[in-house]
C-alpha positions in Angstrom: 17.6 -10.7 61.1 15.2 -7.6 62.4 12.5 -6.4 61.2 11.9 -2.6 60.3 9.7 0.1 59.0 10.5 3.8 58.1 7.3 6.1 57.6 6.0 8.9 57.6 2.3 9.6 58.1 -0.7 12.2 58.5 0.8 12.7 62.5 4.5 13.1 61.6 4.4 15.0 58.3 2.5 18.0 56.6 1.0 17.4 53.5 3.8 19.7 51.4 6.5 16.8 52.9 4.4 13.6 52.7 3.5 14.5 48.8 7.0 14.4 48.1 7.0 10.4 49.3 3.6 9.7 47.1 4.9 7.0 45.5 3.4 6.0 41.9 2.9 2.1 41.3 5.8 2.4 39.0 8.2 4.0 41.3 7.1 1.7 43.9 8.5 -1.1 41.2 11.7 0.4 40.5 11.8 1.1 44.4 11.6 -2.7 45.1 13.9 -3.9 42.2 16.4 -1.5 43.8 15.9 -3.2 47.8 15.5 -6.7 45.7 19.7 -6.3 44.6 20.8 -4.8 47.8 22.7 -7.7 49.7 21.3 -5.9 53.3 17.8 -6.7 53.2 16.0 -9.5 52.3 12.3 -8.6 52.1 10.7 -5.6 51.4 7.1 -4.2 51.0 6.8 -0.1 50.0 3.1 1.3 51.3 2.5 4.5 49.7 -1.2 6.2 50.3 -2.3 9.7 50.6 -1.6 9.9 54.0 1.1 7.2 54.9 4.1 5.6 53.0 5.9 3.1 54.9 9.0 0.8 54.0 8.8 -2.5 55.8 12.0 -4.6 55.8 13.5 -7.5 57.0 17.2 -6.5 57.7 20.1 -9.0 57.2 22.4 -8.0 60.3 20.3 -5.9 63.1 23.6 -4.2 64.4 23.9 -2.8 60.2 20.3 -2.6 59.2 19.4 0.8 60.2 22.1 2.4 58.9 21.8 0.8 55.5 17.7 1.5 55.4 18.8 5.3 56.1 21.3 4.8 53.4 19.0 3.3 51.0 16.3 6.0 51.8 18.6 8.6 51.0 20.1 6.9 47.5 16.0 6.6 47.1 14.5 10.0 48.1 17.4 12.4 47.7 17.3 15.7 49.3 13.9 15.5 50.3 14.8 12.5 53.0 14.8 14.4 56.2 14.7 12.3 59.5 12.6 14.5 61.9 9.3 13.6 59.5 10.3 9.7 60.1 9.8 7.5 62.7 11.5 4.2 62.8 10.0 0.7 64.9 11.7 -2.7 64.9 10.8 -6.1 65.7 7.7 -6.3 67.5 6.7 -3.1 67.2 7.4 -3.0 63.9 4.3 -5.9 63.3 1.9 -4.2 65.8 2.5 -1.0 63.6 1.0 -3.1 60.4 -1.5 -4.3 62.4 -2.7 -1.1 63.1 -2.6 0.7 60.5 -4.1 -2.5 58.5 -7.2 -2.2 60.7 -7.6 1.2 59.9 -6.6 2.4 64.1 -3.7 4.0 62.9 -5.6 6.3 60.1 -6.8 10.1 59.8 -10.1 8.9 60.3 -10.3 6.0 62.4 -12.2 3.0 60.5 -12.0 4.2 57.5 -12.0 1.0 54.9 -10.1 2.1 52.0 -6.2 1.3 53.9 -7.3 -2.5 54.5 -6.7 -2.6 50.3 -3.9 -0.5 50.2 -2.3 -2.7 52.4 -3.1 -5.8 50.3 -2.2 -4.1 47.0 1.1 -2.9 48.5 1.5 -6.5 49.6 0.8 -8.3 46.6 2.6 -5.9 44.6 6.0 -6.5 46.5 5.4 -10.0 46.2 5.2 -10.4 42.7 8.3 -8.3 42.3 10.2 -10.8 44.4 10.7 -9.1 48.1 9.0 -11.2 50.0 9.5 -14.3 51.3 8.0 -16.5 54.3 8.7 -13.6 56.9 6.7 -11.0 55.5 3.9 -13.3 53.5 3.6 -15.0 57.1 3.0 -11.3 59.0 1.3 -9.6 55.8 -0.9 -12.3 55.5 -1.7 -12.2 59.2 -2.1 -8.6 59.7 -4.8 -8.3 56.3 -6.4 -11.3 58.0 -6.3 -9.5 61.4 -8.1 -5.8 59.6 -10.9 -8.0 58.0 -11.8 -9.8 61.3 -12.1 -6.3 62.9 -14.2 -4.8 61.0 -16.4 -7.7 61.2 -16.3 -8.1 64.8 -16.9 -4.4 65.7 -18.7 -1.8 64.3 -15.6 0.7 63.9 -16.4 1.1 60.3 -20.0 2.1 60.5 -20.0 4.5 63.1 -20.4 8.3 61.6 -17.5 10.8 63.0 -18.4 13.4 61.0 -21.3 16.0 60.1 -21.9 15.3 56.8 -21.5 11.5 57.6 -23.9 11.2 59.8 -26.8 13.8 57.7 -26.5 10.8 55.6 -26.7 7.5 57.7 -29.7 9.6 59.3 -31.7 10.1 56.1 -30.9 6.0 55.4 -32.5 5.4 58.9 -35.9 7.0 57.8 -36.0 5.9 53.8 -33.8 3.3 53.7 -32.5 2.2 50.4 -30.8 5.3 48.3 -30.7 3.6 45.0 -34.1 5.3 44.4 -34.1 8.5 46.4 -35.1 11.9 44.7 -31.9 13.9 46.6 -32.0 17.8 46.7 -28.9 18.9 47.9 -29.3 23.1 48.9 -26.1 24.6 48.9 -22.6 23.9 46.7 -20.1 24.9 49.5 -17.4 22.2 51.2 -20.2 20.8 53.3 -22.3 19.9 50.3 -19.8 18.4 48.5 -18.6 16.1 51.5 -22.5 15.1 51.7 -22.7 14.9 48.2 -19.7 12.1 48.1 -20.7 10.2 51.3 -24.7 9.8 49.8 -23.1 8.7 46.2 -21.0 6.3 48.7 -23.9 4.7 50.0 -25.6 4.1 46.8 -27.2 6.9 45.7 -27.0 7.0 41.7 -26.9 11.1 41.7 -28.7 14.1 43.1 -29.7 17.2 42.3 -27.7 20.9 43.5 -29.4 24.0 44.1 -27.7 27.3 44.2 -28.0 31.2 44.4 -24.9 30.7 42.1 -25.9 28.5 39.1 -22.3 28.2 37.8 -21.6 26.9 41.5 -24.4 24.7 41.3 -23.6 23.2 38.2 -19.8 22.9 39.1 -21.4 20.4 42.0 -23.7 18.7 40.2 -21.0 17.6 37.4 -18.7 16.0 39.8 -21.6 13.4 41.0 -23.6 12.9 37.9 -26.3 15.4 39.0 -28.6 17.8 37.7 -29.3 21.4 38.2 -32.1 23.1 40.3 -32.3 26.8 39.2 -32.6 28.6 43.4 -36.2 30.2 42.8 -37.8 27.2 42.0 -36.1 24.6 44.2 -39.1 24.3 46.4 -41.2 22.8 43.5 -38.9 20.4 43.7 -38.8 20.0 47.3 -42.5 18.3 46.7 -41.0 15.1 44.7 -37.9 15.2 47.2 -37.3 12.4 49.5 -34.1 13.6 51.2 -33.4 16.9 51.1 -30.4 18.7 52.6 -29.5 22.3 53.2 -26.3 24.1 54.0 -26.1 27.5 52.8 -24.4 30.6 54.3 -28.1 32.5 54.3 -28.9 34.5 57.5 -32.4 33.6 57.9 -35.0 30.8 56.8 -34.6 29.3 52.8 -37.0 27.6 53.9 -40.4 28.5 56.1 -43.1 26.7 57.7 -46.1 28.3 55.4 -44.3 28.1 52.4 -43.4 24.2 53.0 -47.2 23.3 53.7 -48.5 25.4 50.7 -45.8 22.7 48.6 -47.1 19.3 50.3 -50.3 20.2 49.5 -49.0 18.6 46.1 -47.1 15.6 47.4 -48.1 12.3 46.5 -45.6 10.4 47.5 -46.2 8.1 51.1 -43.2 8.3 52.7 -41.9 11.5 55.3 -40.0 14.2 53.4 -36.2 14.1 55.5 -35.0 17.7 56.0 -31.0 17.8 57.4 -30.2 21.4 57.9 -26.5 21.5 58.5 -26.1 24.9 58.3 -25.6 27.6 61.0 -27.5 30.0 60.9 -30.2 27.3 60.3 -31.7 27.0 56.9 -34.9 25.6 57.9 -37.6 27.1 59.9 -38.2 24.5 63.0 -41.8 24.8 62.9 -41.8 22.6 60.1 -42.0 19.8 62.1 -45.4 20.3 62.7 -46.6 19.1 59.5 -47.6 15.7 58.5 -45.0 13.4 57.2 -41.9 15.8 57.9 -39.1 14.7 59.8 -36.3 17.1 60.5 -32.7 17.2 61.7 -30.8 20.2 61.9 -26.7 20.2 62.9 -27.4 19.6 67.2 -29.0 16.5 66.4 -26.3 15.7 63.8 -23.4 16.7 66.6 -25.3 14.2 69.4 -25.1 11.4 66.8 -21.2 11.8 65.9 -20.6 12.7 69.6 -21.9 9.3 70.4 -20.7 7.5 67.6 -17.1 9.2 68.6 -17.7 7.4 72.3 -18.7 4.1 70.6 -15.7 4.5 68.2 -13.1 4.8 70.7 -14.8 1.7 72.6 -15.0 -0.2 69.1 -10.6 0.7 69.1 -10.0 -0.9 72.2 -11.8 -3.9 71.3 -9.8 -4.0 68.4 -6.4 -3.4 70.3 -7.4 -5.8 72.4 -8.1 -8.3 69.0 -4.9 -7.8 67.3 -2.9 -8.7 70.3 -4.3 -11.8 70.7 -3.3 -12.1 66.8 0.4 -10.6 67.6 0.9 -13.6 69.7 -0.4 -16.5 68.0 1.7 -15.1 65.3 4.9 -15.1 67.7 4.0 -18.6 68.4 3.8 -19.5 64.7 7.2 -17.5 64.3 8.5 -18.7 67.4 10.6 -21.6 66.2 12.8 -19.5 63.8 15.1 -18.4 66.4 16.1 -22.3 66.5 15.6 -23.4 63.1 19.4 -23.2 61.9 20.3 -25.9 64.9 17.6 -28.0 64.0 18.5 -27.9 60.0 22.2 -29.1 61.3 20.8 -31.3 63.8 18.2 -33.2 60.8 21.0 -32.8 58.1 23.7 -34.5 59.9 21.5 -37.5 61.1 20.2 -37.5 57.5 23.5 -37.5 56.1 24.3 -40.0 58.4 21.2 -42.7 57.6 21.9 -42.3 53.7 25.7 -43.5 54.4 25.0 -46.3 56.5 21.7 -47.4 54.1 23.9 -47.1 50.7 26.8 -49.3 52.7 24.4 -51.4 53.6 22.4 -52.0 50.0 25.5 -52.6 48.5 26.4 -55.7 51.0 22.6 -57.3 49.9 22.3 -57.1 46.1 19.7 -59.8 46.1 17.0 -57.7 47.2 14.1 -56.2 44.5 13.7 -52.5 44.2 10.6 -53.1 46.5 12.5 -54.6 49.7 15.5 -52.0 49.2 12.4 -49.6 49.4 11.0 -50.9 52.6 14.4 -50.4 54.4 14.7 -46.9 53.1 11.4 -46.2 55.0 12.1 -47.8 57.9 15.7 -46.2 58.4 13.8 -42.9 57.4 11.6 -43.7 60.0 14.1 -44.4 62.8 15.6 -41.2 62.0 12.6 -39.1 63.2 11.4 -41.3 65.8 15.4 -41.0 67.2 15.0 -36.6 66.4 11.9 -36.4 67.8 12.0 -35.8 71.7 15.3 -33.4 70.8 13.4 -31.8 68.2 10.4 -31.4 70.7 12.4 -29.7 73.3 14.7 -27.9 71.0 11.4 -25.9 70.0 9.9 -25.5 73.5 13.5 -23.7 74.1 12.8 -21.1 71.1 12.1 -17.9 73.1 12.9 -18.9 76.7 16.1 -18.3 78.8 17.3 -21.6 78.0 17.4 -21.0 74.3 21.2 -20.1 74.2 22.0 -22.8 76.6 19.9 -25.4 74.6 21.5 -24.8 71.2 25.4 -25.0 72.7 24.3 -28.1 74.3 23.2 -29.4 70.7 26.0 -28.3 68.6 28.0 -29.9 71.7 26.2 -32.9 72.1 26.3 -34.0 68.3 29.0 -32.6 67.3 27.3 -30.1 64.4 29.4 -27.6 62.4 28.5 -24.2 63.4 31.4 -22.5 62.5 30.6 -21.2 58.9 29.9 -17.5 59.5 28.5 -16.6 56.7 25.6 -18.9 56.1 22.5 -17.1 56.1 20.8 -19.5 58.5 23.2 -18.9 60.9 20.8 -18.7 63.9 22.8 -15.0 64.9 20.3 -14.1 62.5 17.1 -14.9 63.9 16.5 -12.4 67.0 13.9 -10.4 64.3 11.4 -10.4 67.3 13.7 -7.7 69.4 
């Protein structure tokens, strides 16, 4: 038994090949049902995102599995399968892969919370179609488990890595809640809009857009439930504003000292006007600052903050390395016993096999005894049994995973005599060296 993934990802592939691997819910059905009747794998889970899609399985025979995951690949993907966008990781690699990309370290933007649900849905989804099993519910379960407890336990979520990311987590510093703002957004170019999405993502209910262009403006405004600010009269509006932030492609000022004091004079509001001037050339004269209740960033201020955050991000990723091994091997502790688990099934079969013979003979020879003593002896010969198992069970187990496991399980089948010559039962434990 090994485990595998084939992917593809942001790193491997360009977007014209990983669109081609976008994978529909549907598809990702019919995908599974295929895997599901296929006698070389028994588990599957299919992870298609924007960015990623990934086929985990757990292969029947190692020495065959690769072949048949190209092979099924292929029968799946047609022409478009080509191997030098794929990358392929087994056993152990293959879990610290999940883990990874489950805790976002492993995405486009690093921390990023969106793949944490992908990772469930894909799960959940495979497991109602019937590919999975203990294997990958154990190490699904684990690695979803692992992604929550790191973005709890660092801050690799909430850091800012970008411009537009961090014009908005500045403006929450100064007022706070969004949910009430007055938001002028100045500008309807690629940096707007990426503002425009992350203040809407932090609660924001809309905003208004401002333009030279009106059609432009309005074009904005529509995707985020906003209004329109005709450009000549934006700076009326400035004077009800509580955030407001610029990036146009102007070559001077949009917005000057005098002209922003002559506005205020009308303000009523209590709280600081925010200015973020991402653009460059700078939108806003800096002299502003001088006025009462003003507080503005322009894009150096806004490049310190992701520049740090970027520093605190890549400490926040080692932490979290550092967190999901310490997960990878409590789960190969928890795992650790399969490697042995046919020889013990013999091993408890046989002597089970064994008690019931000797307990019917038995019964049969003392036919004046109620229901209730013939119940009592059943116990205690149940009993005996797993008192008798327990000290080779124990040591079978401490075996799992050493040097001595080989040695350990041809001392067993020796020792008691237990059929292990029926090559094709799936528990043969052949099968088990899925950590490698």
């Amino acid at each position: 038994m090994q485990l595998i993934v084939l992917g593809l990802n942001h790193k491997t592939a360009p977007v014209e090949v990983r669109e081609k691997f976008n994978f529909s819910r549907s598809r990702i059905k019919h995908v599974l049902r295929l895997l599901k009747e296929s006698d070389d794998f028994s588990e599957a889970v299919l992870l298609s995102t924007c960015n990623r899609t990934e086929l985990y399985l757990v292969a029947q025979e190692p020495e065959d599995g690769m072949e048949a995951l190209h092979n099924a690949v292929k029968r799946i993907a047609g022409k478009a399968f080509d191997k030098e966008y794929f990358y392929t990781l087994t056993g152990v690699h293959c879990v610290r892969h999940l883990f990874l990309v489950a805790s976002s370290l492993d995405s486009l933007i690093v921390g990023e919370g969106q793949i944490l649900s992908q990772v469930k849905d894909a799960y959940h989804l495979a497991r109602i179609s019937g590919t999975t099993s203990f294997m990958f519910n154990t190490i699904f379960n684990q690695a979803i488990s692992s992604g929550k407890k790191i973005r709890t336990r660092t801050q690799i979520a909430y850091r800012s890595v970008s411009v537009s990311s961090a014009a908005v987590d500045l403006a929450i510093e100064v007022v706070g809640d969004l949910s009430d703002a007055d938001i002028l957004v100045i500008g309807a170019g690629k940096m707007s809009e990426l503002t425009a999405r992350h203040l809407m993502d932090k609660g924001a209910p809309s905003i208004f857009v401002t333009n030279r262009s009106y059609d432009h403006a309005k074009e904005l405004a529509d995707k985020f439930n906003g209004s329109v600010i005709r450009f000549d009269d934006f700076i009326d509006h400035v004077v009800n504003a509580d955030i407001v932030i610029t990036s146009t492609g102007a070559t001077h000022y949009i917005i000057h000292h005098d002209q922003l004091a002559l506005a205020l004079e009308e303000r009523v509001k209590p709280n600081p006007l925010v200015l973020i001037d991402i653009a460059v050339p700078r939108d806003v004269d800096p002299e502003v600052t001088d006025l009462d209740r003003v507080v503005l960033y322009n894009i150096d201020d806004l490049k310190n903050v992701v520049d740090t955050n970027k520093e605190l991000r890549n400490q926040d990723a080692e932490a979290a390395k550092f967190l999901i091994e310490e997960d990878i091997e409590a789960l190969k502790e928890r795992l650790r016993y399969l490697s042995m688990r046919p020889v013990m099934v013999r091993l408890h079969d046989k002597f089970d096999f064994l008690r019931e013979r000797i307990l019917a003979k038995t019964l049969r020879k003392m036919p004046e005894l109620t229901e209730e003593q013939q119940h009592k002896i059943e116990v205690m010969s149940e009993r005996l049994m797993y008192k008798f198992l327990r000290d080779p069970m124990i040591n079978i187990n401490k075996a799992a995973g050493t040097e001595e496991e080989e040695h350990v399980k041809t001392d067993i089948s020796r020792f008691f005599m237990l059929d292990d010559k029926d090559e094709e039962n799936p528990d043969n434990e052949k099968n088990y060296n899925y950590w490698n």
